[in-house]
N, C-alpha and C positions, 0 to 999 in steps of 0.2 A: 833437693833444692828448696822444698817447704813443706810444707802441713799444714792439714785442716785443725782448727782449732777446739776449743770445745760449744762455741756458738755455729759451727758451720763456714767459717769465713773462710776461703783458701789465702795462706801466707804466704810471701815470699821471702827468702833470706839475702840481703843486695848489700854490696858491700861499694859503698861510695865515697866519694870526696869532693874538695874543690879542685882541686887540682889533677891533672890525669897522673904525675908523680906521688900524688900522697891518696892514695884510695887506701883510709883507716880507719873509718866508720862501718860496722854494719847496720843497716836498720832494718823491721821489719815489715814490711808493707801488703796492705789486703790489694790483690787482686779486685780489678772493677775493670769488668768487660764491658761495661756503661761509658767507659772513658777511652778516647781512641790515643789520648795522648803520653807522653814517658809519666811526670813522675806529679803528684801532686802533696807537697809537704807542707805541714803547720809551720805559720812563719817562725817562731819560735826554733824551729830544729833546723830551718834554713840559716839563720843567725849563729847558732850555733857551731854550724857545718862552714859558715863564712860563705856562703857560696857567694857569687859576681850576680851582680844585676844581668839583662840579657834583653828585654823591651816588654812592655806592653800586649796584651791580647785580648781580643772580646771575645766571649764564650757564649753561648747560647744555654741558659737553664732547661730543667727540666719543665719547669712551669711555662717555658719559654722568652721571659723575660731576657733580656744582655747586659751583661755586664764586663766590666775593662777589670784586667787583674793584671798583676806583676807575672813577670816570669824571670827564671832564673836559671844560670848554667851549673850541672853537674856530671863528675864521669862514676863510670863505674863500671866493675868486673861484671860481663856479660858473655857465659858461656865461651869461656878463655881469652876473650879479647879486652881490650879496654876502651869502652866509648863514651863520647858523650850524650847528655842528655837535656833535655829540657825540664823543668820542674815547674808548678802552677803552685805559689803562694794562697794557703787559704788560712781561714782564721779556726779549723778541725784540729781532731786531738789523735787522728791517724793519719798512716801516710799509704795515700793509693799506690797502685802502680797500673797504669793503662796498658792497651791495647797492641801500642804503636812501636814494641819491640817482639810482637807475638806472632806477628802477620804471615811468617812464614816457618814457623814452629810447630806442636802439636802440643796444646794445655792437656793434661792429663792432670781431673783433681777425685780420688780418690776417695770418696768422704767413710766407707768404711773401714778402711784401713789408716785413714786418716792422714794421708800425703798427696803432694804435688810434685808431678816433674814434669820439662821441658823439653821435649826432643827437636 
């Protein structure tokens, strides 16, 4: 399902779309258990992917400060189903993947053998 990389990052392998008919993108996304929510992608690869507008959200930073971001719908292959998800527009050159598809799974990340899986 992924692998550690050679910085330590655990990756995921997600195969998504706009559409829940055309999932034909893979991308690959760092794991951030800092983030409770599905997906957070550089507008850029959002544009790219077409995704649909979907509302407005204010986030609370780390620093604590708030701020209002776009959000955006997309689906994708999740452990043979296909669902949707929410995506958080940022101006980053990775794409996370949160917390908020994990709640009831077991992260296993391996860092010497250098994988991840999901049960």
């Amino acid at each position: 399902m992924g692998y550690v990389d050679d910085q330590n990052r655990p990756i995921l392998k997600i195969e998504i779309g706009a559409k829940a008919a055309s999932i034909e993108h893979e991308i690959e996304a760092w794991i951030d258990t800092a983030f409770d929510g599905h997906f957070v992608l550089p507008i850029g690869q959002i544009e790219t992917l077409g995704l649909e507008t979907l509302a407005e959200t204010e986030a609370k930073l780390a620093d604590g400060n708030k701020i209002v971001l776009q959000t955006y719908v997309c689906y994708l292959r999740w452990l043979g189903k296909i669902v949707a998800a929410q995506v958080v527009a940022n101006d980053g050159r990775f794409p996370l993947f949160g917390t908020a598809f994990l709640s009831d799974r077991v992260l296993t990340i391996d860092f010497a053998e250098k994988s991840v899986t999901i049960d």
